[in-house]
C-alpha positions as YAML, in Angstrom:
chain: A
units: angstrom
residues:
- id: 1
  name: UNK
  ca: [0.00, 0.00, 0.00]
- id: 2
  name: UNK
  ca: [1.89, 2.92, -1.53]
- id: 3
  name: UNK
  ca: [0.73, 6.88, -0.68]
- id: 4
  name: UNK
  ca: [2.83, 9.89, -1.69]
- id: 5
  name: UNK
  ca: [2.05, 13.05, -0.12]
- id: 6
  name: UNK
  ca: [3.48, 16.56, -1.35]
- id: 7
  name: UNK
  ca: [4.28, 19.14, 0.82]
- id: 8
  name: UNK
  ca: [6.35, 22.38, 0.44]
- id: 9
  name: UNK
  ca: [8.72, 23.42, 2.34]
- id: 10
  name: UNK
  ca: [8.85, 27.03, 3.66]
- id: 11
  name: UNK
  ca: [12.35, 29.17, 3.86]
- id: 12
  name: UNK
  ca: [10.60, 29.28, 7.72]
- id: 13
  name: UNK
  ca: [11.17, 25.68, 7.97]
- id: 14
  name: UNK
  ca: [14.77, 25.42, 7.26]
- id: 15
  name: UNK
  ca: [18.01, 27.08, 9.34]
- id: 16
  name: UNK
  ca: [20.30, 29.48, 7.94]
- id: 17
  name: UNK
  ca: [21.73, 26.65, 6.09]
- id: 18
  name: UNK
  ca: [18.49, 25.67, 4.61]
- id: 19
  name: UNK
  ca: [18.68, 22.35, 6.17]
- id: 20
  name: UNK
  ca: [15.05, 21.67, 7.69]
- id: 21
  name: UNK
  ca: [15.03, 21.77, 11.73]
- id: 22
  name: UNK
  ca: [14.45, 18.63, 13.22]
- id: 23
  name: UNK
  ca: [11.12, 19.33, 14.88]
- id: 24
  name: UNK
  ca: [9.74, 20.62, 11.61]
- id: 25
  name: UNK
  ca: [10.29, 16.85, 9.78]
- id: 26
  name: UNK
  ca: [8.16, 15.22, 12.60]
- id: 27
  name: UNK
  ca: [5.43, 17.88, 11.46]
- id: 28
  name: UNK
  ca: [5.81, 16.86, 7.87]
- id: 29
  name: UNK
  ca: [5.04, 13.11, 9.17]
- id: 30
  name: UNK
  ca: [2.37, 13.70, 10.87]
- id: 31
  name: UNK
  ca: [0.56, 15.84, 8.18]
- id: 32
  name: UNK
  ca: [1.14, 13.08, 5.79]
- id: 33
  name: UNK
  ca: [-0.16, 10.96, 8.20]
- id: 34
  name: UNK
  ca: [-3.77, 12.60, 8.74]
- id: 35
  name: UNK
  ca: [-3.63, 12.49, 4.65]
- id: 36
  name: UNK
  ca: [-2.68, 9.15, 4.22]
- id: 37
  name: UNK
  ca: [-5.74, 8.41, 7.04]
- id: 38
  name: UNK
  ca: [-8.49, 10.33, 4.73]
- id: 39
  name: UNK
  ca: [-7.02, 8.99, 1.52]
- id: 40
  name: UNK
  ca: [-7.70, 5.94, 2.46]
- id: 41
  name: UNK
  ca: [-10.97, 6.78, 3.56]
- id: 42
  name: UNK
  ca: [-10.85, 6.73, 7.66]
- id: 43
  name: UNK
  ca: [-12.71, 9.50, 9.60]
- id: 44
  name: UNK
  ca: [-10.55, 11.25, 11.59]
- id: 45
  name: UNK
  ca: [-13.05, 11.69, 14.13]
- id: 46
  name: UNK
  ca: [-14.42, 8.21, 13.96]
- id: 47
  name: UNK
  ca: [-10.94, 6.98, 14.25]
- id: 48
  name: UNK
  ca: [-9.76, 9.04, 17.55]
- id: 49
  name: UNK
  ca: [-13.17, 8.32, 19.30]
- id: 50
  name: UNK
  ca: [-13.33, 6.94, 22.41]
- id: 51
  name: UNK
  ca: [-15.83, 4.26, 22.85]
- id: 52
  name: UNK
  ca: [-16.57, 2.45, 25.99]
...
């Protein structure tokens, strides 16, 4: 099960160097993540919720 998820990157995201800080890759993951969960058709909501 392949998904590809495009995201720019900012000139905010990066250092002086224009390498990408650290912190900023685990928010690339998880947006791919909550894109990968409604291209594949799971509610976010539905998914999260707690149910006794």
């Amino acid at each position: 099960m392949a998904f590809i998820h495009d995201r720019r990157v900012y000139f905010s995201d990066t250092d002086g160097a224009g390498v990408v800080f650290f912190a900023q890759i685990l928010t690339f993951c998880h947006d791919a993540y909550e894109a990968s969960l409604a291209g594949f058709g799971i509610d976010l909501q539905d998914f999260l919720e707690i149910r006794p």
